[in-house]
C-alpha positions in Angstrom: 0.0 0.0 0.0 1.7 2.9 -1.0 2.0 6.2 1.7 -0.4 8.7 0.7 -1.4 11.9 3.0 -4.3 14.2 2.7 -3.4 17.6 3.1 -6.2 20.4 4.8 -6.7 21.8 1.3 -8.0 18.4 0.2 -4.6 17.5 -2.1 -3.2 14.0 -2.5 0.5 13.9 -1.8 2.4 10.7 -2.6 5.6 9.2 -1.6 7.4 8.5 -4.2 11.1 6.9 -4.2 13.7 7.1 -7.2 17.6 6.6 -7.9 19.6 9.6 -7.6 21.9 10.8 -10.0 25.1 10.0 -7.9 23.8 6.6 -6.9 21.4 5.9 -4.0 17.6 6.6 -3.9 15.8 9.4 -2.7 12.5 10.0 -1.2 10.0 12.6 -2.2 6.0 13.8 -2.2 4.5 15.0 -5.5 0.8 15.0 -5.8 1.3 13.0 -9.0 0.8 9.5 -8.7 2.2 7.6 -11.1 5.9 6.9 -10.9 7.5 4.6 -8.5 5.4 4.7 -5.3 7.1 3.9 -1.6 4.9 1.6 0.7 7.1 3.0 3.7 8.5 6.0 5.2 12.4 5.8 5.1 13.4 6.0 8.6 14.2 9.3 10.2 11.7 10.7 8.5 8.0 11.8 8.4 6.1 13.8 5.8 5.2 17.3 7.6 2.7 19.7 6.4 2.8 23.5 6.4 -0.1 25.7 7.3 -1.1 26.8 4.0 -1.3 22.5 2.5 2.1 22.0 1.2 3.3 18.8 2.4 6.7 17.4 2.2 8.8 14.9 3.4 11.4 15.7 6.2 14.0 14.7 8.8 12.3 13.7 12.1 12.8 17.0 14.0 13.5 17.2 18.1 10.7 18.1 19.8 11.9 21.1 21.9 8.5 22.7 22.1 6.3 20.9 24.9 2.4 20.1 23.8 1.1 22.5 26.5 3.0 25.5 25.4 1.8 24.8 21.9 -1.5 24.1 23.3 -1.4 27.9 25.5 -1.4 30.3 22.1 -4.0 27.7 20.6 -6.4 28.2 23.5 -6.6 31.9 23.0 -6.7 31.8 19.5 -9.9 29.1 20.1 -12.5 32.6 19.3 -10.6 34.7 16.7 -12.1 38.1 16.3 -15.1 38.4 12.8 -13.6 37.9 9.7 -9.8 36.8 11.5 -8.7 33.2 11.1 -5.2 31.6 12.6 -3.2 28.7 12.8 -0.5 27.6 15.2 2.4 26.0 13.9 5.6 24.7 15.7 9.1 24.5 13.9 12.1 24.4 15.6 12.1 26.9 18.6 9.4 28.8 17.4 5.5 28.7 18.0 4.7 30.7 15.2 0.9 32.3 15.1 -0.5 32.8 11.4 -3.2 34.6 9.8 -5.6 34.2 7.2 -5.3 36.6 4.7 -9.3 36.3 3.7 -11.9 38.1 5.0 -14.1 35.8 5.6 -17.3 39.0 6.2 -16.9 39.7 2.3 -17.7 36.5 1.4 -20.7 36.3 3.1 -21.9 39.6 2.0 -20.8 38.4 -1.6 -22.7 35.4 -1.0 -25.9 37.4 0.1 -26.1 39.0 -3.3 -26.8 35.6 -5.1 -29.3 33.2 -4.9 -27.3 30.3 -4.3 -27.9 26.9 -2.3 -24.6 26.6 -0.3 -25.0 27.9 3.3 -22.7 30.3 5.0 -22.2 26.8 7.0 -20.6 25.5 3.8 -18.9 28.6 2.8 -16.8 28.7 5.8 -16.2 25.3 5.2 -14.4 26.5 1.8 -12.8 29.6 3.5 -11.6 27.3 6.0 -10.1 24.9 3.8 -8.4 27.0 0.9 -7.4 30.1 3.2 -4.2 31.4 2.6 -1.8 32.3 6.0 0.6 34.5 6.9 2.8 34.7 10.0 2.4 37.6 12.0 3.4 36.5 15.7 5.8 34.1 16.9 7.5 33.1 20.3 10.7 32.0 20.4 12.2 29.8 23.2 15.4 31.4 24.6 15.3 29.5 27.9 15.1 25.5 28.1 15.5 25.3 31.5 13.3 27.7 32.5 10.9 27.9 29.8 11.3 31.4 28.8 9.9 32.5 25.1 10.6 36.0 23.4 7.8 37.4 21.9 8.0 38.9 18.2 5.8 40.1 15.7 6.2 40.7 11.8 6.9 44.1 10.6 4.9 44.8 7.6 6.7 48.0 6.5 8.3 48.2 3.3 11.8 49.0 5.2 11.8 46.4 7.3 9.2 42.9 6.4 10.9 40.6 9.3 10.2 39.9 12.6 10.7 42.4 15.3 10.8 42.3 19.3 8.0 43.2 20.8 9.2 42.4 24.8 10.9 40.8 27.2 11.3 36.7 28.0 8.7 35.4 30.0 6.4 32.3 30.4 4.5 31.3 27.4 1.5 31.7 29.4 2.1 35.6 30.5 3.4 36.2 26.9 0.0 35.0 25.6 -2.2 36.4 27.5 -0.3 39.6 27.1 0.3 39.9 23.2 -3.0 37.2 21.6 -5.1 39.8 22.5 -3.6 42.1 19.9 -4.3 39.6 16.7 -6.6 41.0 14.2 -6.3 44.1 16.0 -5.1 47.7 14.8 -3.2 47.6 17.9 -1.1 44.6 17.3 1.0 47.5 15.3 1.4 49.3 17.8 3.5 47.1 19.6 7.4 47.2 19.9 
């Protein structure tokens, strides 16, 4: 049975294997499926999938981020403010908060002006699944022992467009409940 994964945007990724040029084989996702298809992961290695659908196949990675940090920024992004969506994604030593780009209150006044069957149910649905993402918060882990994260956001100006301090170390749990509050806010620029 060859390894196939499902990515959020509904696309079929398969595992494919091949020689390289050198000599050896390689392992690789295309969303093509014919070709020489692998019936298991090579070890050391797990297909990962970014926030925006791409999946890929990649080293195993150390798991320096705990589940309950992770799980701290997810709970307060659980109610995103109208027409703000976000997804939490861990690489590395980084918990790394991303946008939607789409508005989802458009689409349902867009939707209003046509008699169509779908629902606003079923539209959100759709937003939900093809939603493009941008990261615009992230908290990095300076501290293992003591857990400490620094807080960043992205600066959007022409100038700059990378990722800027916003505070000073602290728990993940003071950091987010101090600086979540700002997503989808005017005053999330405000801060640095």
């Amino acid at each position: 049975m060859p390894i196939v994964h499902k990515s959020r945007t509904g696309k079929t990724y398969y595992l494919h294997t091949g020689q390289k040029r050198g000599g050896g084989s390689q392992h690789f996702m295309s969303t093509k499926s014919s070709g020489t298809l692998a019936e298991t992961l090579p070890v050391g290695f797990e297909i990962y999938e970014r926030v925006n659908g791409q999946a890929y196949l990649r080293r195993q990675q150390p798991k320096l981020i705990h589940d309950d940090e992770r799980e701290c920024i997810a709970h307060r992004l659980a109610k995103p403010p109208p027409g703000h969506r976000y997804q939490v994604e861990v690489q590395g030593k980084a918990i790394t908060v991303h946008e939607s780009a789409r508005d989802i209150i458009e689409d349902r006044t867009w939707l209003g002006r046509f008699s169509c069957s779908d629902s606003l149910t079923d539209l959100e649905e759709i937003n939900a699944r093809f939603a493009h993402y941008q990261p615009v918060m992230r908290f990095l882990l300076v501290d293992t022992e003591r857990r400490m994260f620094a807080p960043e956001r992205f600066c959007f100006r022409g100038s700059v467009d990378d990722w800027i301090s916003i505070g000073s170390p602290d728990t993940i749990q003071k950091l987010a409940r101090k600086f979540v509050k700002h997503l989808g806010k005017e005053s999330l620029y405000e801060l640095f």
